[in-house]
LOTI-561857 format. One line per field, with one value per residue: x, y, z of N, C-alpha, C in turn; residue number from 0; residue in one letter. Coordinates in steps of 0.001 Angstrom, whole numbers, always signed. Atoms other than C-alpha are relative to their C-alpha. Example, Ala and Ser with C-alpha at 12.3 -4.5 7.8 and 13.67 -1.06 7.14 Angstrom:
<sites>
nu = [+890_-820] .
nv = [-1190_-1190] .
nw = [+0_-60] .
cau = [+12300_+13670] .
cav = [-4500_-1060] .
caw = [+7800_+7140] .
cu = [+900_-770] .
cv = [+1200_+1090] .
cw = [+0_+730] .
pos = [0_1] .
code = [a_s] .
</sites>
This chain:
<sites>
nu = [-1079_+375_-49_-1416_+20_-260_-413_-1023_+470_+217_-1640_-906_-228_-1192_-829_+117_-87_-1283_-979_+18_-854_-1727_-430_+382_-1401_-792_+1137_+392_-1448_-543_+1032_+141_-503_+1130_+1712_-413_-10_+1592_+574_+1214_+1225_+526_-442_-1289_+802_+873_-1257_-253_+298_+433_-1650_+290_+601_-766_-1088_+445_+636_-774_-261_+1217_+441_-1353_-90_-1469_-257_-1802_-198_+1020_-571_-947_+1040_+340_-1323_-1109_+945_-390_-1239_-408_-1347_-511_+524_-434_-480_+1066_+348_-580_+530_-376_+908_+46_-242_+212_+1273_+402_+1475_+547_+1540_+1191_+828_+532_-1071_-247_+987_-165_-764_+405_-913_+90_-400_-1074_-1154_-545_+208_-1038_-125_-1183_+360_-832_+337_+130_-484_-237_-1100_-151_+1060_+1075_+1342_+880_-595_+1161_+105_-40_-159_-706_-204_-945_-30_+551_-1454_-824_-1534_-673_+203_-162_-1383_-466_+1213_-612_-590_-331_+722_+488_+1411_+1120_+630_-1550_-537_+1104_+424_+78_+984_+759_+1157_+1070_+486_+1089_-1_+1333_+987_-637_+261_-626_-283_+259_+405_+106_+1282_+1217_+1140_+1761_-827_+349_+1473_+80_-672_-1003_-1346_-1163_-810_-1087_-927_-979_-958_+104_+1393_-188_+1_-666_-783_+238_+1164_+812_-351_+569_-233_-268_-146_-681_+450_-918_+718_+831_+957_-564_-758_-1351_-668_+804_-893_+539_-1278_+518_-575_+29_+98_-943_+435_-10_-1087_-937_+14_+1664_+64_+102_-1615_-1189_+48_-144] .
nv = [+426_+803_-277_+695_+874_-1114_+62_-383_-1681_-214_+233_-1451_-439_-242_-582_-1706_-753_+84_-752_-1593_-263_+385_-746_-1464_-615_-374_-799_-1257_-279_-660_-581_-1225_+344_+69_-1013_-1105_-662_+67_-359_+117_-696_+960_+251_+1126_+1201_+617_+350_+1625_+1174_+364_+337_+1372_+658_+319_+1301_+1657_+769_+971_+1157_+817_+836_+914_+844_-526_-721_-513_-1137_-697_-305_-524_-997_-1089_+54_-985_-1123_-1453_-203_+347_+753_+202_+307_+1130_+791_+1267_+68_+1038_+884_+195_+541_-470_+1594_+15_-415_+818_+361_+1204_+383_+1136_+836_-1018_+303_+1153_+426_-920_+265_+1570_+1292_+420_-738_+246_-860_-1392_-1623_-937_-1604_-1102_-1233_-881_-1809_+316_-893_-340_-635_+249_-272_+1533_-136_+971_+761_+1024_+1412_+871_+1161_+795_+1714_-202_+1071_-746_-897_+660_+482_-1507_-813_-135_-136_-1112_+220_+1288_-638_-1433_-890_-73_-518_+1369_+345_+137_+1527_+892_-429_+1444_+1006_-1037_+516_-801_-208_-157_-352_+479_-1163_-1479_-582_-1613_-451_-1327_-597_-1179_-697_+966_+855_-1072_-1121_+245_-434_-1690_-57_-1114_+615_-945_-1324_+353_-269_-762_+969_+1277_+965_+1405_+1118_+1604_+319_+665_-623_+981_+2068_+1336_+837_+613_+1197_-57_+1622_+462_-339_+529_+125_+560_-534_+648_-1518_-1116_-886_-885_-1153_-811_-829_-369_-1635_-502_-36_-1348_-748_-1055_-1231_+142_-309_-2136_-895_+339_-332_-1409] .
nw = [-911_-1077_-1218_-765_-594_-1476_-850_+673_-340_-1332_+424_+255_-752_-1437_+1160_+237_-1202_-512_+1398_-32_-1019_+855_+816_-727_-443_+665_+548_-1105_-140_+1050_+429_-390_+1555_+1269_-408_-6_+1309_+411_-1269_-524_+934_+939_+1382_-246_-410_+1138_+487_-1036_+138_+1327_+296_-706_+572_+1161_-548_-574_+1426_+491_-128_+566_+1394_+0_-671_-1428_-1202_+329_+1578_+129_-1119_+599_+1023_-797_-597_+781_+855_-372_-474_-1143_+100_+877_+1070_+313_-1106_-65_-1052_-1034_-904_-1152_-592_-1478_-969_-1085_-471_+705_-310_+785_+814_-510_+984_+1007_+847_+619_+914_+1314_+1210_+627_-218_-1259_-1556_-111_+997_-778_+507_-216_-90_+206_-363_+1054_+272_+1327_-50_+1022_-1117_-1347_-332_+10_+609_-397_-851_+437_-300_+628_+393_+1593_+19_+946_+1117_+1239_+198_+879_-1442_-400_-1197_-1347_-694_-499_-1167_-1266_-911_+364_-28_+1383_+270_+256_+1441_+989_+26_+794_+1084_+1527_+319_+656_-1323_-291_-1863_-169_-1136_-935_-40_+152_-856_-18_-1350_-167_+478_+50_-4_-903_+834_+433_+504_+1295_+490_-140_-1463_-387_+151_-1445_-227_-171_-1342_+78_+883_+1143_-444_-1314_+727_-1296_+649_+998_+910_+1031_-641_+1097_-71_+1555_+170_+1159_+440_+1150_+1414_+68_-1581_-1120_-906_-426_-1418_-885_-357_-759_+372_-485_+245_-900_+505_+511_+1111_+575_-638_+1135_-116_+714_+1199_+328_-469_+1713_+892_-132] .
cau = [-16186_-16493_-17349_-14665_-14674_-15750_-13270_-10679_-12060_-11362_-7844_-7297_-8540_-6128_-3299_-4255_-3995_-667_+894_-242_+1327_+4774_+5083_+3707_+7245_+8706_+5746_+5243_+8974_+8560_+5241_+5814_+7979_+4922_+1983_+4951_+4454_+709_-768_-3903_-6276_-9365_-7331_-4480_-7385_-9213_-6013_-4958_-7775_-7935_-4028_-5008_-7506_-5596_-3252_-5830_-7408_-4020_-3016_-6582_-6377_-2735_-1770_+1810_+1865_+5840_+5523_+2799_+4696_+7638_+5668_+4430_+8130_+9702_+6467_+7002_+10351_+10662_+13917_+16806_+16134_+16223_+15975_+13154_+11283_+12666_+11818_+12734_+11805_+10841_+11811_+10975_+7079_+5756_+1994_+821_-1752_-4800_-7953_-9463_-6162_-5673_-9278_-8516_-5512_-6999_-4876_-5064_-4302_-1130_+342_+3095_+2282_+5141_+5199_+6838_+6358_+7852_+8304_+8068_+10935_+11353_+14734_+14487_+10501_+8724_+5794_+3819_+3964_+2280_+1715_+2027_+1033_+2500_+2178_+5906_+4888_+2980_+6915_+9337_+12759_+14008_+11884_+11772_+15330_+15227_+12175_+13945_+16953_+16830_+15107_+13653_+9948_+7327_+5814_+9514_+10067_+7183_+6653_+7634_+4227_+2237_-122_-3803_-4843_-8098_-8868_-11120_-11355_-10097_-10009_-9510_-7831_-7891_-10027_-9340_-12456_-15863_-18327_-21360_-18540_-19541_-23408_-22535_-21150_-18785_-15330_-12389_-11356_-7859_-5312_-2473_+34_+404_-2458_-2491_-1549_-1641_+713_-1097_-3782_-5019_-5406_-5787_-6662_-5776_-5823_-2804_-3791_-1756_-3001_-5270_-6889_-4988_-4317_-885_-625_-2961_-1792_-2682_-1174_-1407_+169_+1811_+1706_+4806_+2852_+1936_+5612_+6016_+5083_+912_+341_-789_+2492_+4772_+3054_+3791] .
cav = [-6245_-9604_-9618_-9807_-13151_-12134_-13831_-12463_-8887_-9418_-10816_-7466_-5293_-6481_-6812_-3180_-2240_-3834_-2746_+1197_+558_-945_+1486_+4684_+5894_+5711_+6978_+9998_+10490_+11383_+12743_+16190_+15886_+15601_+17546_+20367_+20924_+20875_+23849_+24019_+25680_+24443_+24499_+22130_+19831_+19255_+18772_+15844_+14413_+14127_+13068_+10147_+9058_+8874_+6555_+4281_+4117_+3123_+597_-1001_-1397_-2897_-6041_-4906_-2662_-2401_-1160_+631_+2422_+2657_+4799_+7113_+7119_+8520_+10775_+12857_+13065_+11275_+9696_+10041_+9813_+5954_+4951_+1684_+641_-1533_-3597_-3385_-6347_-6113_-9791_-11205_-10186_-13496_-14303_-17805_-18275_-19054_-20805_-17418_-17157_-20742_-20383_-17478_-19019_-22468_-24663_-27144_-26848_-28820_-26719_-24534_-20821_-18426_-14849_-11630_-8305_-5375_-1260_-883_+1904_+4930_+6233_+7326_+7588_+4578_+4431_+1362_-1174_-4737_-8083_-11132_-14298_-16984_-20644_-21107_-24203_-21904_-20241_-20930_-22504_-19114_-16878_-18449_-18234_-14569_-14593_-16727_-14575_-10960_-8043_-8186_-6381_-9389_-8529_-7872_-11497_-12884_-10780_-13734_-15223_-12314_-12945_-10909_-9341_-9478_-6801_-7585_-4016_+27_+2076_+5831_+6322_+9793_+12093_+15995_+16960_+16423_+14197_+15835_+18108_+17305_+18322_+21943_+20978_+23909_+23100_+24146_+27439_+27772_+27458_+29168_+26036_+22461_+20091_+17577_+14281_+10611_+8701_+6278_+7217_+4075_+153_-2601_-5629_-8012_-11622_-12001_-15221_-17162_-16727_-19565_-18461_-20202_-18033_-17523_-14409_-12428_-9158_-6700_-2945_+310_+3450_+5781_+10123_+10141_+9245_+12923_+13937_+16615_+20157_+20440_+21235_+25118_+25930_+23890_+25684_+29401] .
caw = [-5581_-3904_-62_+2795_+4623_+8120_+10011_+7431_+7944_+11917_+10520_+8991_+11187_+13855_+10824_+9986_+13857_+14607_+10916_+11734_+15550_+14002_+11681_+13662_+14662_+11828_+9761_+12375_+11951_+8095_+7644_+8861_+5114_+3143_+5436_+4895_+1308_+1109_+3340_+5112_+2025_+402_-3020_-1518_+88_-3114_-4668_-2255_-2551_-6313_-6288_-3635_-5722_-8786_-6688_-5299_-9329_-10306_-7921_-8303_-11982_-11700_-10930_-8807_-6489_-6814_-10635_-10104_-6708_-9191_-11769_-8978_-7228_-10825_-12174_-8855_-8339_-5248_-5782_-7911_-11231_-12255_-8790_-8026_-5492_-2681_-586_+3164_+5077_+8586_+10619_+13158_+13239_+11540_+11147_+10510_+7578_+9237_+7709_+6513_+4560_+3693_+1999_-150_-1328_-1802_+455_+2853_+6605_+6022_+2640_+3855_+3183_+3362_+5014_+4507_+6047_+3734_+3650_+134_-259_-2872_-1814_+1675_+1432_+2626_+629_+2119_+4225_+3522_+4886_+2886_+2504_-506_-1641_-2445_-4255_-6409_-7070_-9395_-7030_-7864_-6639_-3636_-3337_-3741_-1362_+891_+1200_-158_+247_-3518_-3753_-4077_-7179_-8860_-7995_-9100_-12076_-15068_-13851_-15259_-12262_-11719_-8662_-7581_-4948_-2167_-547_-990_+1776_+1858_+5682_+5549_+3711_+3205_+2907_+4924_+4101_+1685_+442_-3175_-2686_-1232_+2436_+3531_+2856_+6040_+6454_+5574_+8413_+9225_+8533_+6685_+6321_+9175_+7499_+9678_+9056_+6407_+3758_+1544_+2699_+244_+570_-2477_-3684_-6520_-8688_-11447_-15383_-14836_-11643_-8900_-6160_-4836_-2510_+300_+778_+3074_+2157_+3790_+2063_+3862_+3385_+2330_-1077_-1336_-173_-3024_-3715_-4011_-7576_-7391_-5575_-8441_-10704_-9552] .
cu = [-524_-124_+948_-583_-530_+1232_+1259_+275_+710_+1780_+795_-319_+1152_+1579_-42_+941_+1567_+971_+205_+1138_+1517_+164_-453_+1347_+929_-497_-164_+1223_+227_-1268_-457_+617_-891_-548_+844_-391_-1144_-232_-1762_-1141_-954_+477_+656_-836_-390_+1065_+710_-789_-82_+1121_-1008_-720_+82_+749_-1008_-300_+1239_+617_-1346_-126_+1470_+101_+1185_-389_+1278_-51_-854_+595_+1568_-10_+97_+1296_+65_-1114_-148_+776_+240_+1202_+1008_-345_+472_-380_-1660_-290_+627_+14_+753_-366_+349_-133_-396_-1907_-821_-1302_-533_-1042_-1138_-1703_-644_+1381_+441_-1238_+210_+1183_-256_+866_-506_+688_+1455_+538_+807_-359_+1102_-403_+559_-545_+1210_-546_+212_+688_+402_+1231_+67_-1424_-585_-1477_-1676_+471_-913_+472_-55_+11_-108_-122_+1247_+165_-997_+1132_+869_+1259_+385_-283_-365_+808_-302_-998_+676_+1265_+834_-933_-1071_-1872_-471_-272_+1021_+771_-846_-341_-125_-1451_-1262_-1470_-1020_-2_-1468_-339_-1562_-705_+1301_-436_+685_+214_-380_-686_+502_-893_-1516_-869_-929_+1282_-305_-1682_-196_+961_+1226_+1362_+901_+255_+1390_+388_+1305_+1372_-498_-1266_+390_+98_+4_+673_-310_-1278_-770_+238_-866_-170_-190_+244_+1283_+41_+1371_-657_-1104_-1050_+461_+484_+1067_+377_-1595_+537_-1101_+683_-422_+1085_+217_-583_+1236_-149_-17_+1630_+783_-1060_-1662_+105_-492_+782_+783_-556_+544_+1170] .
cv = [-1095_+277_-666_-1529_+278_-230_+691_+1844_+452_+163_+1434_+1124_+117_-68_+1229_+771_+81_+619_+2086_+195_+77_+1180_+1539_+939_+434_+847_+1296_+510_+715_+792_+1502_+492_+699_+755_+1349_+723_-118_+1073_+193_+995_-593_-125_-1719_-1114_-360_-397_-1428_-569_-527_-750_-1763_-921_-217_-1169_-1375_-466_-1002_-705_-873_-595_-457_-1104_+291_+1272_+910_+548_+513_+1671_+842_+998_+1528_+867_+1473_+1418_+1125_+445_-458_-437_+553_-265_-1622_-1055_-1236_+39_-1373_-450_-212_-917_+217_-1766_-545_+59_-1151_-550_-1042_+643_-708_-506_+878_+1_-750_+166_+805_-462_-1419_-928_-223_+591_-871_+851_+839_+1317_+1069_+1045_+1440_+1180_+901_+1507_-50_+1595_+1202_+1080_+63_+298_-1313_+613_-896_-1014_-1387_-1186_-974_-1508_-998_-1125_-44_-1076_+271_+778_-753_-439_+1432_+1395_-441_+372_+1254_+284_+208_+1230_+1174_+798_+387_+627_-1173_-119_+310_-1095_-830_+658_-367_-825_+1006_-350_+1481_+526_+312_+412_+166_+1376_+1186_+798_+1270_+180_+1296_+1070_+1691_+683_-568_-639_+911_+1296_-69_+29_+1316_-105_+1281_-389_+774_+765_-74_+189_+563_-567_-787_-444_-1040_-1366_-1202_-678_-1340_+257_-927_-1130_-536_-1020_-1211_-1901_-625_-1856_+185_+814_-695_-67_-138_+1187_-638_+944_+430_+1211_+850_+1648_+1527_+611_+1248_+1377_+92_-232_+1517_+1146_+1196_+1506_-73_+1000_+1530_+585_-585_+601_+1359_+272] .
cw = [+918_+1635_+707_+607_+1273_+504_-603_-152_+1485_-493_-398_+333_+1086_-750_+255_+1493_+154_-1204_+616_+1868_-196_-283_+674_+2_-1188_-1056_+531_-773_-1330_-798_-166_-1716_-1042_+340_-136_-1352_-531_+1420_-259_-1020_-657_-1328_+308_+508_-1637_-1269_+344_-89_-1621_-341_+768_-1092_-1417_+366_+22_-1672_-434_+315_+134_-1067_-138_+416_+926_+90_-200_-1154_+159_+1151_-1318_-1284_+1051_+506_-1624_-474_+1121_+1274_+1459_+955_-998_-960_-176_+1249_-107_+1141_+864_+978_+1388_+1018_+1170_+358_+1082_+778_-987_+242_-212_-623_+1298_-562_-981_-1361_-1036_-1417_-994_-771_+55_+769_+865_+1110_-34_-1514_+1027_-752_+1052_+366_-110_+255_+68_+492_-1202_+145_-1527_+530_+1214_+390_+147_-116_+395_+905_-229_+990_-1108_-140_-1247_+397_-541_-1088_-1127_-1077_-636_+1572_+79_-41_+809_+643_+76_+546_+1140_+474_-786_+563_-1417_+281_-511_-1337_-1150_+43_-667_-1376_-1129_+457_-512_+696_-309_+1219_+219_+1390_+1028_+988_-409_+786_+791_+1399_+459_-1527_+165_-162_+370_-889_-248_-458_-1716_-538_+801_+1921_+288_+70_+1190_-685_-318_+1190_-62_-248_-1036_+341_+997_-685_+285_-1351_-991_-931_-569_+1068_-759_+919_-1187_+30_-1455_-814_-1205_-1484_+45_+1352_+1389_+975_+798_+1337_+505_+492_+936_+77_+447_-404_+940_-730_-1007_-1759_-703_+520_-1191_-307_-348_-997_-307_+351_-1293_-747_-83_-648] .
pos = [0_1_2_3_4_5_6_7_8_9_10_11_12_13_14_15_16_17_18_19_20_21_22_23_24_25_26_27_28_29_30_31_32_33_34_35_36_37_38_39_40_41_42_43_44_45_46_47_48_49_50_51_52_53_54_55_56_57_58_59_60_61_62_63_64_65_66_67_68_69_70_71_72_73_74_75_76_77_78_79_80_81_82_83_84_85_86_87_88_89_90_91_92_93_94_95_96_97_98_99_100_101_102_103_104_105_106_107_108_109_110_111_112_113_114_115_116_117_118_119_120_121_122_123_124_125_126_127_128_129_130_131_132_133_134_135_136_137_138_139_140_141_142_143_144_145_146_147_148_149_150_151_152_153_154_155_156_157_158_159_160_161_162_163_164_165_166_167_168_169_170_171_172_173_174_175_176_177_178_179_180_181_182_183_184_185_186_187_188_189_190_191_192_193_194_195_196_197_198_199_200_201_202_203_204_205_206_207_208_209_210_211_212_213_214_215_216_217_218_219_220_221_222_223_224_225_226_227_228_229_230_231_232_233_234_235_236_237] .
code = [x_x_x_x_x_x_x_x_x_x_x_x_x_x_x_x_x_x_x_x_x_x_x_x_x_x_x_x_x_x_x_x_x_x_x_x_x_x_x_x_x_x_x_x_x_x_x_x_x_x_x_x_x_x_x_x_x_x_x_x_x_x_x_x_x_x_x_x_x_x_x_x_x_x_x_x_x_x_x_x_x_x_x_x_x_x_x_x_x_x_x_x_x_x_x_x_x_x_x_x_x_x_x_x_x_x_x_x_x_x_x_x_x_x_x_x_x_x_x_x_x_x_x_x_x_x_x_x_x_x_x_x_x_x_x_x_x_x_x_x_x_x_x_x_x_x_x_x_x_x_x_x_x_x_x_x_x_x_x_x_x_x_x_x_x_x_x_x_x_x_x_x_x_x_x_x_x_x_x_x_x_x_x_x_x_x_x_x_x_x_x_x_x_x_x_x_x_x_x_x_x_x_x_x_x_x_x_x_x_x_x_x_x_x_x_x_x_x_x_x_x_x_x_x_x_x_x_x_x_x_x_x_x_x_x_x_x_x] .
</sites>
């Protein structure tokens, strides 16, 4: 895995910070959801974490996010059957590209580079939340247009350019189980409720190139809980 940039590290640190503040409220608001149907046992921990880390494998070896999100969405039951993922944008909170940025996607300090900051929705579960920056003169006219003025999921607009992603880091937020738990460490006691869940678990950070290399996007993506918002797998089974 290539190394971060520093100043692009600082960039998404304070990204990261202000994304988890934004979204706190509404995240808080649906998390109790998910940490309800997972309780506090070492089965249901070692369970969560093996689920999580099924997720991060398979948006790592994907290039979208959104089909990859829309996989997860239908395989457990999150939505309506049929239903997709969709894109909620949030307005108003606009970040210039700045040179760390520019350099990962190859442009000068005069290209314009587009922004967009999305909840990436599976029915009424927001699943993620990302930052985004785009060359739209890397973009066909029409996906900019539906860029420009829809709600359309990024990588379900761009998806005719059968683009790569090359991810720069993966970063487990929350763990269920202590560190050294996999060379004998003492695993928690159960508790008498749910597992405690904050309200985001994974954070990417990704570079999405053309076929021939060219980067076109910087993303920045932090999943919420409401990933694990379904029955932990030794209770569905009973």
């Amino acid at each position: 895995m290539p190394s971060k940039p520093p100043s692009f590290v600082r960039m998404i640190a304070l990204g990261s910070s202000v994304a988890i503040a934004l979204g706190a409220q509404t995240a808080t608001a649906q998390e109790m959801s998910a940490a309800s149907q997972w309780p506090d046992t070492p089965t249901s921990r070692l369970e969560a974490l093996a689920i999580l880390q099924t997720l991060n494998a398979d948006l790592l070896s994907n290039a979208s996010a959104t089909l990859t999100l829309d996989r997860w969405c239908a395989a457990h039951k999150l939505a309506p059957e049929g239903s997709k993922i969709v894109a909620q944008r949030v307005r108003g909170q606009d970040k210039p590209a700045d040179a760390s940025i520019r350099k990962l996607l190859a442009v000068g300090p005069d290209e314009p580079v587009a922004y967009r900051r999305v909840r990436l929705a599976c029915g009424d579960r927001i699943l993620s939340e990302a930052d985004n920056w785009y060359v739209p003169a890397k973009l066909t006219a029409e996906m900019n247009k539906a860029l420009d003025s829809s709600d359309v999921a990024f990588g379900r607009a761009v998806q005719a350019l059968n683009f790569t992603r090359t991810n720069l880091s993966a970063k487990l937020l929350w763990s269920p189980l202590p560190q050294g738990w996999e060379t004998g460490a003492d695993l928690p006691p159960s508790g008498n409720g749910s597992l405690a869940l904050p309200s985001f678990l994974l954070e990417h950070h990704a570079v999405l190139k053309l076929p021939d290399g060219t980067p076109f996007s910087a993303l920045i993506e932090s999943y919420t809980s409401r990933v694990l918002d379904f029955p932990a797998p030794h209770l569905s089974s009973q």
